[in-house]
C-alpha positions, 0 to 999 in steps of 0.5 A: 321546386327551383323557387324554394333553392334560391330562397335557402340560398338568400337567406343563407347568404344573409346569414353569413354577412350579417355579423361583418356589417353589424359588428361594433368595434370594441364589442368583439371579444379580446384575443389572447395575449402573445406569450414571452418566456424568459429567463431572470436576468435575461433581456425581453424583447416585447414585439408590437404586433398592430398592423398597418391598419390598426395604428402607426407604429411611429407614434405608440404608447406602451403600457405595462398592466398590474393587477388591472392597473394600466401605467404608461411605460414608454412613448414612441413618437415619429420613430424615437422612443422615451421612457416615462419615469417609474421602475422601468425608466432604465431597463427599456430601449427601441429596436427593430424600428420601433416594431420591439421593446426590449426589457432588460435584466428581467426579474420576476416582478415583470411578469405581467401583461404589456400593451402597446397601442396606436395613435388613432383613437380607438385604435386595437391595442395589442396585448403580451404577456411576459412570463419569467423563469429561474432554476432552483438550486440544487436541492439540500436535504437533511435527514432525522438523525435522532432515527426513528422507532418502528413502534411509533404509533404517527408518522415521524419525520424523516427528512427536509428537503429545501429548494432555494431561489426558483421562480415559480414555484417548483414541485417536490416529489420525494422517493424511497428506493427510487419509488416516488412516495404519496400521501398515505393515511397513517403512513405517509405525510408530505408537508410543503411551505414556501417562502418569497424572497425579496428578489421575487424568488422562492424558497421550498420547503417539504418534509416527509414523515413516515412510519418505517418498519425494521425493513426500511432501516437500509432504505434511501430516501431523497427528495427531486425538484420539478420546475420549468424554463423556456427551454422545457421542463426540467427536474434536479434530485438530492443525494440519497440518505438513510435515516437510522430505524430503532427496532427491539432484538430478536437473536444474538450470535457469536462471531470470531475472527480470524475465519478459519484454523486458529493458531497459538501467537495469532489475535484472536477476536471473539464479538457478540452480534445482535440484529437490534438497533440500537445493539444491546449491551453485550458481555462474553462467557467461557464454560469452565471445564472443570466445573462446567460453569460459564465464568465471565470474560472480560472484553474491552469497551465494545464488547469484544473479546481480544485473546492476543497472543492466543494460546491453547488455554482459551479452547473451550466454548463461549457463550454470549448475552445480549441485555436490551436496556429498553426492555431489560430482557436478555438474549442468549447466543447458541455456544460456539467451541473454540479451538486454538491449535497448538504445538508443545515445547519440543524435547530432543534426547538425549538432551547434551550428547557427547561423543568420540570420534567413529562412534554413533549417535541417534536423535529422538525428537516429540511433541505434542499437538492438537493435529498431525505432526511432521518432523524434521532435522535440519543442520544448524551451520548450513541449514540443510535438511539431513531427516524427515522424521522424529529421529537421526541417526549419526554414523562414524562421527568426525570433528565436522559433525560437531555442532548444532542440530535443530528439530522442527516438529510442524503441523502441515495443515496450519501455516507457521504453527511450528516449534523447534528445538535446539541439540549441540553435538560435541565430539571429543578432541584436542583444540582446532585452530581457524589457522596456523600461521598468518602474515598481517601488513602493519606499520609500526607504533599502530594498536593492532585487534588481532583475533584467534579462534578455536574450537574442541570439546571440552571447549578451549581456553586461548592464551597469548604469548604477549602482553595486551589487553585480551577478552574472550567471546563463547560462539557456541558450547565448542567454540571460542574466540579471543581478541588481543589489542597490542601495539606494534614495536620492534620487538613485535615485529621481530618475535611475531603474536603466537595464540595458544589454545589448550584443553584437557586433550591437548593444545595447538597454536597459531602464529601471526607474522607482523610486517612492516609495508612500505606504502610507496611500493603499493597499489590504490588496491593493495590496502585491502589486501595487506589489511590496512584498513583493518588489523583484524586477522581471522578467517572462517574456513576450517578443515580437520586434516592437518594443513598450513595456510600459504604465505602471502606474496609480499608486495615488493615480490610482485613488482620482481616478477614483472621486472624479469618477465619483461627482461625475458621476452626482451632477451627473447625477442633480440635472440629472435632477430639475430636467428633470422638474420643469420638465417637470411644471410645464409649462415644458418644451415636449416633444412639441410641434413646436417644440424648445428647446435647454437650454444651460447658462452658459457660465460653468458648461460647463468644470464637468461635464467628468470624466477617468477614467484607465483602470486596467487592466493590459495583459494582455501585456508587449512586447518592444522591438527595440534598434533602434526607437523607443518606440512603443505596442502596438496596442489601447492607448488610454491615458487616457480622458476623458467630456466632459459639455460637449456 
């Protein structure tokens, strides 16, 4: 048994060895090349990989090889290396002591195989291949503006796509609604092309063709690039478009804007909508209530009815056609009411009431609409609200209760749907005057604008005891004012400006004072309050009892009461002095039980008396009745006087 073991072994052994002794150099398959990615216009570095036993790596000839052409590129010889003339004759240098060949400005010509090879004959060359890359451009595409009709029997084209300047190759993948498409028979076609730019560089192109249904009229198509670098695989996408589906309408609807409760005054837009592409042609109808027929309406150009301002003349129904042009079939839309709600006119009664004094009065306000109506009654002057509800009720009227009175008939639910109405109360009496007498500052030779109002029913006529230019202005049915442009002279400042207002009750007057102002005695304030800067004399508080408005202060008063305020509590302070002193010395007997009175010379009494002139204005100005006299408003003290005497 031992004998046939080491026959196997022999023989096992020889088996083994035979190939090292009988391979032939050259014979033996080549092994695959190095691979070198690199990127256009970057720098290759190609390594000679021979070893100490296949060559001296001083003494090297490199070789570039084109389609099974080997050429000579660059020779190294004891270490220094030289290009041979051709396309690479500048792009190549040494580095790494001559183990590496480094290519510059890489383009995609280049990609190719390159050897190097020793000295010795029969040496092993050592095989690289170089291969180049470059990104595309982001991708461009364009869609099929034209649309494309659902009933198209082929697939039609619904975009290009074009990826500029990449190398190799990139790959197209197109999607719709982020699903990737393929070819689909009938259905679904990609077609591709290339082109090779002089620089070695291609240009993609692909276009997609499909037949769409009417659901695709929202669809996003775009298309997606696929290339590789060094650094991996890489993809860039397109923006995404919609190319417009042309599909035949099935219904037509009316649609109205605003959405909600329609008031007259607001824009109304009444518009037909289809869910055709393209729309059909459209027009608009309104049933004619009396008749019962629909009478076109007349809309702009893109079918739209515009009712502005709204009234509620265009409630009623409308009704929409819808004419295909393709097909020549018309569409009718369901008939929608509209409905703009409204307010009438308000009436008041009675119309122009007249009164007397302490008699009453009762307002009635209407109105229609088209909902629940609310009233109210509001003070014109103040705008204060005086009744909820259609009627007011006047009791014992007085001269204020004059004037105007507005019903407001509104419709709660309706935002600004109102209407109101305006009624003027007239109470008889004689005239009101805004004053009684008034001083205006003035300096002579000027042109004064004086004004005077007055009020009453029947309304007043306003007279002027001067000559001058006068207009009157009607501020309300029982109000007048008139304005009178004179020049100031002496005789005007002597005599004064008297108004006069007068109707079939009565008249009354007012009285403007003219004074002369010494500019040398006012204060930087006192312009504005001597009237200055305007000559314009009438205020605008009134009252009904009798009153007269109070003098103004005239300016040389004011600077009197400060001379003797000031010489009192001078006399004040020396009286002070000579007290204490007489106290210190002794000679003032206080705290005893007998009193002393300190007098004073009769002589010197009358010198320690002091007036003092109030200067403040009334708050208020009243109004005097023609028929009463010139009495003073209660709380008017006038001059006050300190009296130091006892």
């Amino acid at each position: 048994m031992g004998l046939p073991r080491l026959v196997c072994a022999f023989l096992l052994a020889a088996c083994c060895c035979c190939p090292r002794v009988a391979g032939v150099p050259g014979e033996a398959e080549q092994p695959a090349p190095e691979l070198v990615e690199v990127e256009v216009g970057s720098t290759a570095l190609l390594k000679c990989g021979l070893s100490q036993s296949q060559g001296d790596l001083s003494h090297v000839d490199w070789f570039s090889v084109h389609k099974e052409k080997r050429t000579l590129i660059f020779r190294v010889r004891q270490g220094q290396g030289q290009s041979e003339r051709g396309e690479y004759e500048q792009r190549l240098s040494l580095q790494d002591r001559g183990a590496t060949l480094a290519l510059t400005q890489v383009t995609p010509h280049d990609e190719r195989i390159f050897l190097c090879q020793g000295k010795r004959p029969r040496s092993q060359e050592y095989r690289i291949q170089l291969r180049v890359y470059k990104a595309p451009e982001e991708p461009n595409i364009q869609v099929n503006a034209l649309g494309i009709p659902v009933n198209s029997k082929e697939p039609e084209e619904v975009a290009t796509c074009v990826g500029r300047n990449g190398y190799p190759i990139p790959q197209v993948i197109w999607y719709k609604n982020g699903r990737p498409l393929k070819e689909e028979k009938n259905r679904v076609h990609i077609q591709s092309s290339q082109t090779v730019e002089s620089s070695g560089l291609y240009t993609l192109q692909s276009i997609l063709k499909a037949q769409l249904v009417k659901e695709d009229k929202d669809a996003q198509f775009y298309c997606e690039l696929n290339y590789r670098l060094p650094s991996g695989n890489h993809m860039k996408e397109s923006r995404e478009v919609t190319v417009p589906v042309f599909y035949p309408t099935e219904k037509v609807w009316l649609e109205v804007e605003p959405v909600g409760m329609l008031k007259e005054g607001d824009r109304v837009e009444i518009r037909c909508l289809a869910d055709g592409n393209p729309p059909p042609h459209f027009s608009i109808s309104k049933q004619n209530p009396s008749t019962r027929e629909a009478e076109e309406e007349t809309t702009n150009d893109n079918g739209v009815l515009v009712l502005e301002p709204a009234r509620k003349e265009h409630s009623g129904l409308y009704e929409c056609q819808g004419l295909d042009l393709d097909t020549m079939i018309s569409l009718p839309s369901e008939p929608q009411e509209l409905l703009v709600n409204y307010v009438s006119d308000v009436r008041v009664s009675p119309a122009a009431p007249e009164r007397q004094e302490g008699s009453s009065l009762t307002l009635t306000c209407e109105a229609e609409s088209s909902q629940d109506l609310e009233f109210q009654w509001l003070r014109e002057e103040t705008g204060q609200v005086l009744e909820r509800g259609p009627v007011l009720q006047l009791h014992d009227l007085k001269r204020e209760a004059g004037g105007g009175y507005r019903c407001v008939a509104s419709v709660p639910s309706i935002s600004g749907l109102n209407r109101t109405q305006l009624v003027n109360v007239a109470i008889f009496g004689p005239p009101w005057m805004a004053f009684k007498e008034r001083k205006v500052w003035v300096k002579e030779n000027m042109v004064l604008n004086l004004s005077c109002e007055a009020s009453g029913h029947p309304r007043p006529t306003i007279s002027w005891n001067v000559n001058g230019t006068a207009s009157e202005h009607h501020q309300d049915p029982q109000r007048v004012l008139s304005t009178l442009n004179v020049l100031v002279t002496p005789e005007l400042l002597e005599t004064g400006v008297e108004c006069t207002a007068s109707n079939d009750l009565g008249k009354n007057t007012s009285v403007l004072f003219l004074e002369l102002v010494n500019l040398t005695t006012l204060t930087p304030d006192s312009n504005t309050t001597t009237g200055l800067s305007t000559s314009t004399a009438s205020p605008h508080t009134r009252a009904n009892s009798t009153s007269t408005e109070r003098k103004l202060p005239e300016p040389e008063s004011q600077g009197v009461v400060i001379v003797a305020v000031i010489v009192c509590i001078l006399v004040l302070a020396v009286l002070g002095a000579v007290l204490y002193f007489l106290y210190k010395k002794g000679k003032l007997p206080c705290g005893r039980s007998g009193k002393q009175e300190i007098t004073l010379p009769p002589s010197r009494k009358s010198e320690f008396v002091v007036e003092v002139k109030s200067d403040k204005l009334p708050e208020e100005m009243g109004l005097l009745q023609g028929s009463s006299g010139d009495k003073r408003a209660p709380g008017d003290q006038g001059e006050k006087y300190i009296d130091l005497r006892h």
